[in-house]
C-alpha positions in Angstrom: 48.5 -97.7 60.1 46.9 -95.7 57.4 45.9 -98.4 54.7 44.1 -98.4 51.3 42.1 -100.8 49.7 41.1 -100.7 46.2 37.3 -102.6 45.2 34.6 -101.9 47.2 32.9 -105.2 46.2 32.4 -108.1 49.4 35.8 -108.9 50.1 36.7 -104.9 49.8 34.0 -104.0 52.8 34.7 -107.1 54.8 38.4 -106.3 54.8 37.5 -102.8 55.5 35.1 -103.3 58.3 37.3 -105.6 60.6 40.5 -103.3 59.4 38.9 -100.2 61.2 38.8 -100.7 63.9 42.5 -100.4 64.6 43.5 -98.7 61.0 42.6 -95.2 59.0 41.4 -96.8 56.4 40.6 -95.5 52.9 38.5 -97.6 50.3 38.8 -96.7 46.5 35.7 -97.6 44.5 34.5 -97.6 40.9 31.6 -95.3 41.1 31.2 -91.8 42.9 27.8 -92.8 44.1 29.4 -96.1 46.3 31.6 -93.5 47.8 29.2 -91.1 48.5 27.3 -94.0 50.3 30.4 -94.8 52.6 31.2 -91.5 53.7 27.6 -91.0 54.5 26.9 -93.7 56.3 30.4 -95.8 57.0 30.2 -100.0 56.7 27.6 -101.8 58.4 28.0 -105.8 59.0 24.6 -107.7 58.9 25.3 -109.8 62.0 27.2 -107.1 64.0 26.1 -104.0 66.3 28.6 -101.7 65.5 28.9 -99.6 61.9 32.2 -98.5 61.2 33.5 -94.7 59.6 35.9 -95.3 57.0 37.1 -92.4 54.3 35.9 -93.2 50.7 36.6 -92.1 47.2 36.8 -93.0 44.1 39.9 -94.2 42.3 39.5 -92.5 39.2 40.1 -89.6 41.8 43.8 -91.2 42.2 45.7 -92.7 44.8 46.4 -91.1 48.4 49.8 -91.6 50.2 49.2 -95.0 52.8 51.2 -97.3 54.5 49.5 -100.2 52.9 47.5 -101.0 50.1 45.4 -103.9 49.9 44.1 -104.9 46.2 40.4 -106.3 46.8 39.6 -105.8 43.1 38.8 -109.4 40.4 41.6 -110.3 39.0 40.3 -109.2 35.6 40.5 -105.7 36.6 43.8 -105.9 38.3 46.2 -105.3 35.5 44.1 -101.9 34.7 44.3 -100.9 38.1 48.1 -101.5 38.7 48.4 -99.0 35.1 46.2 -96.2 36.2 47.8 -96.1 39.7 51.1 -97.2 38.9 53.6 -93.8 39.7 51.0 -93.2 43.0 52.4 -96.9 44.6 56.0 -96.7 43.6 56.5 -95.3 47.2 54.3 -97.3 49.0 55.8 -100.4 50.7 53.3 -102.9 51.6 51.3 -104.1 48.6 48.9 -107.5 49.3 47.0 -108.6 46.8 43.8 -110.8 47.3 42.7 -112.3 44.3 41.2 -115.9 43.3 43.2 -118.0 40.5 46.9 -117.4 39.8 47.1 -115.4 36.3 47.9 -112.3 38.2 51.3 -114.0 39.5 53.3 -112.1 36.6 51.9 -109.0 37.6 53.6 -109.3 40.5 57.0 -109.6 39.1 56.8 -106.1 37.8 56.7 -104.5 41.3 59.7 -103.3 43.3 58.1 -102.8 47.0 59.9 -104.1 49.5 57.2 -106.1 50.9 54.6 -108.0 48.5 52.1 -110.3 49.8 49.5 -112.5 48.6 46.4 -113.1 51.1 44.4 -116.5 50.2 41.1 -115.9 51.7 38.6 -117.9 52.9 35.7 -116.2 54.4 32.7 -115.9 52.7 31.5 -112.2 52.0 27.8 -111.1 50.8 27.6 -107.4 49.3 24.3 -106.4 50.6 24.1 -102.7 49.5 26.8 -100.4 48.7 27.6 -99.5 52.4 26.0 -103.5 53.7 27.1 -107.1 54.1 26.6 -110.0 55.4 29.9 -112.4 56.6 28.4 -115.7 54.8 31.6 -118.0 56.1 34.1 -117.4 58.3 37.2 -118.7 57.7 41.0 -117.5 57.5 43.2 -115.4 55.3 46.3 -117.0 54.2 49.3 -115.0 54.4 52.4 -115.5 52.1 55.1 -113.1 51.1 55.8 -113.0 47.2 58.7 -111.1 48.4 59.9 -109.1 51.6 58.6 -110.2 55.2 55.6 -112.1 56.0 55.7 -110.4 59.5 54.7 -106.7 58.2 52.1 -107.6 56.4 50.8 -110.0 59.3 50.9 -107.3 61.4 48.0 -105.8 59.9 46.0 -107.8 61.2 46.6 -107.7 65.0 44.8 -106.6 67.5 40.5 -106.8 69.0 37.9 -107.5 66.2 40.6 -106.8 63.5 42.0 -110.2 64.1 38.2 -111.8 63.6 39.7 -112.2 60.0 42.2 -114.8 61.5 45.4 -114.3 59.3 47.8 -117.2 59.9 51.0 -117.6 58.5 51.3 -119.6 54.6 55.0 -120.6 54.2 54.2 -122.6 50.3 51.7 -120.1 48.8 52.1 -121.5 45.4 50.8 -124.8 47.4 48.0 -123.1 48.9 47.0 -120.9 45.5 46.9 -124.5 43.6 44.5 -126.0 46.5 42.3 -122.6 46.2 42.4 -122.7 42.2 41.1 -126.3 42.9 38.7 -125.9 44.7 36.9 -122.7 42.9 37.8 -124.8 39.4 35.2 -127.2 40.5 32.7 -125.6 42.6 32.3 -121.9 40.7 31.8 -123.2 37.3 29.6 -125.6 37.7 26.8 -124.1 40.1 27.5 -121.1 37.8 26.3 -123.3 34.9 23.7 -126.0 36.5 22.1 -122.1 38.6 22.6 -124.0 42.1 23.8 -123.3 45.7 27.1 -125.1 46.4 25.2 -127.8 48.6 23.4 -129.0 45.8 25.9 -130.2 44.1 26.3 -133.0 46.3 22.3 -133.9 45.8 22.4 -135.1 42.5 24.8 -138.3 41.6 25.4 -137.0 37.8 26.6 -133.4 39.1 28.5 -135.3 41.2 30.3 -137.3 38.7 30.6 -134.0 36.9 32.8 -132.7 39.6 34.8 -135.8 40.0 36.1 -135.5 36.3 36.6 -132.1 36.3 38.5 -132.5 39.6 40.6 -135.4 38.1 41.1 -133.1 35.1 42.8 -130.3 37.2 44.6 -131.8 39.8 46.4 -134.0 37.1 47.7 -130.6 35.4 48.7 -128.8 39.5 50.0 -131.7 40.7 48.4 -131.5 43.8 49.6 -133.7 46.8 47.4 -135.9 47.8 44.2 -135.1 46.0 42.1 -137.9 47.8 42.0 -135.3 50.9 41.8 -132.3 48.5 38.5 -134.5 46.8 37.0 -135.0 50.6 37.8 -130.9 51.5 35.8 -129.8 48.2 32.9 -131.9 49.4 33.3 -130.7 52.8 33.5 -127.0 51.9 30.2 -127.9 49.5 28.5 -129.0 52.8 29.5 -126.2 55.0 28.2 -123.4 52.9 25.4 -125.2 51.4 23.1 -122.5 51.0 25.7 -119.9 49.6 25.4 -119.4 45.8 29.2 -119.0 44.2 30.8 -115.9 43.3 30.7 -116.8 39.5 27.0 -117.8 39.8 26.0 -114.3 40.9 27.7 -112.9 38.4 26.2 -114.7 35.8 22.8 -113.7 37.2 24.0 -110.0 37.4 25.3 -110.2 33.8 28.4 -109.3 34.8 32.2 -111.0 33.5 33.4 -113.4 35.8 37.1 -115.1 36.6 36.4 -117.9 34.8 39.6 -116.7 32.7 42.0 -116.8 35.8 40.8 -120.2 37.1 40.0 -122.5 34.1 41.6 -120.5 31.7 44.6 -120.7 33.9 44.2 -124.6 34.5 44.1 -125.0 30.3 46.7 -122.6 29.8 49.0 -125.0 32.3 47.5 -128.1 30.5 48.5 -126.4 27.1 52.3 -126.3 27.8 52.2 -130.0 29.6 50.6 -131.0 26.0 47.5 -132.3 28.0 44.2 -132.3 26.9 41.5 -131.7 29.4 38.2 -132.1 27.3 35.6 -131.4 30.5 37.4 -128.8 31.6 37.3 -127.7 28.1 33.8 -127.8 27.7 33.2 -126.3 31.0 35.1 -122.9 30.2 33.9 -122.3 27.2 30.3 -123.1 28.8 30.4 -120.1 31.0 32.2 -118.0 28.2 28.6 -118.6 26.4 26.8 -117.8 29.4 28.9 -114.5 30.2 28.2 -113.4 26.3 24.2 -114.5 26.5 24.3 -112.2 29.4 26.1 -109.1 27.9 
């Protein structure tokens, strides 16, 4: 299958690495220099042997024809991307979209592919260089059609070393999104603000009550099923990538914006039209909206 993919961040080049093996694939970056780099030299994986050829370019340079198109972009940038490409992806009729948070939803409703999936991931990626990473977690990508069938876009992912992402099967992804939105509400922000790997939130008791009200906070706006396991898997997830510092914490370190908009912003925005007021969640958001503009 010939397949796109649009970022050429962590998630981008991890997605591309496993994909071709078995797929052409193409990856559309921000900068001509990145792809430069990836034609040159192709994606290299820190803890593998091989280094893989992929085709590179960037996306000011438009859109080619593909099979597939996978949107590894934040979701900050999403909504730009979908306008710049949008007559180049009218004919294109597998779309899958891997972003964190749940803003982008309405997006979504604005496309008429036949086939429109979300993919909830859960591997950890580490952008080493432009052409380098390192696979920090491995985990799964949760697969869900937002309309169409699941079974094209799972097929992607079949066959040797491409199915080392593990795609399985989601049949409630607004379920799963709320677990994920959970999860990065509490862990991102706060090692974002207190500058700490996620296993250090569990080593100090007033972090830890931190995380226990802002937990409380969202879930009571999500409605989450059973958020006594939901509470344990956050801790567990803290404990099994201990030593990996959080998306939004490397951003704020790289002075760069982060999605603090399309998890907590999303959380108030819910807690808005429930007339809820969530005052640590509150002061949380607007905490890293300080440190984005220190940094910028």
């Amino acid at each position: 299958m010939n397949i796109g993919i649009i970022g050429g961040g962590a998630i981008g080049l991890l997605f591309g690495y496993y994909l071709s093996f078995k797929h052409e694939v193409t990856i559309y970056t921000k900068s001509e220099q990145q792809a430069y780099a990836l034609n040159q030299a192709g994606i290299s994986l820190e803890e593998d042997i091989y280094t893989q050829k992929v085709s590179a370019r960037p996306l000011s340079a438009g859109l080619s024809t593909h099979q597939a198109v996978i949107f590894a972009v934040k979701q900050y940038h999403l909504e730009e991307v979908l306008n710049q490409i949008e007559e180049r992806i009218q004919h294109i009729p597998i779309l899958l979209f891997l972003q964190n948070g749940m803003s982008h939803l309405r997006l979504l409703d604005n496309l008429h592919q036949e086939n429109v999936g979300i993919g909830i991931v859960e591997h950890g990626a580490l952008k080493l260089s432009e052409t380098r990473i390192n696979h920090t977690g491995k985990g799964v990508v949760k697969i869900s059609a937002y309309k169409g069938r699941r079974d094209f876009l799972l097929s992607i992912f079949e066959g040797e070393n491409v199915s080392k992402l593990k795609a399985i099967k989601e049949d409630d992804f607004l379920l799963s999104m709320q677990s994920k939105l959970v999860i990065n509400a509490v862990i991102n922000p706060l090692t974002a603000l207190y500058k700490v790997e996620n296993g250090l939130l569990l080593s100090n008791s007033y972090i830890i009550n931190t995380m226990k009200l802002v937990f409380n906070e969202v879930v009571s706006v999500l409605s989450i099923p059973n958020p006594e396991k939901q509470w344990d898997m956050i801790k567990q997830i803290c404990e099994n990538t201990a030593s990996n510092r959080s998306s939004m914490l490397k951003d704020i370190e790289l002075g760069r914006e982060t999605e603090i908009d399309s998890i907590l912003g999303y959380v108030l925005e819910q807690a808005r039209l429930q007339n809820k007021t969530l005052a640590v969640t509150d002061f949380l958001y607007h905490a890293i909206k300080g440190l984005e503009k220190r940094r910028n």
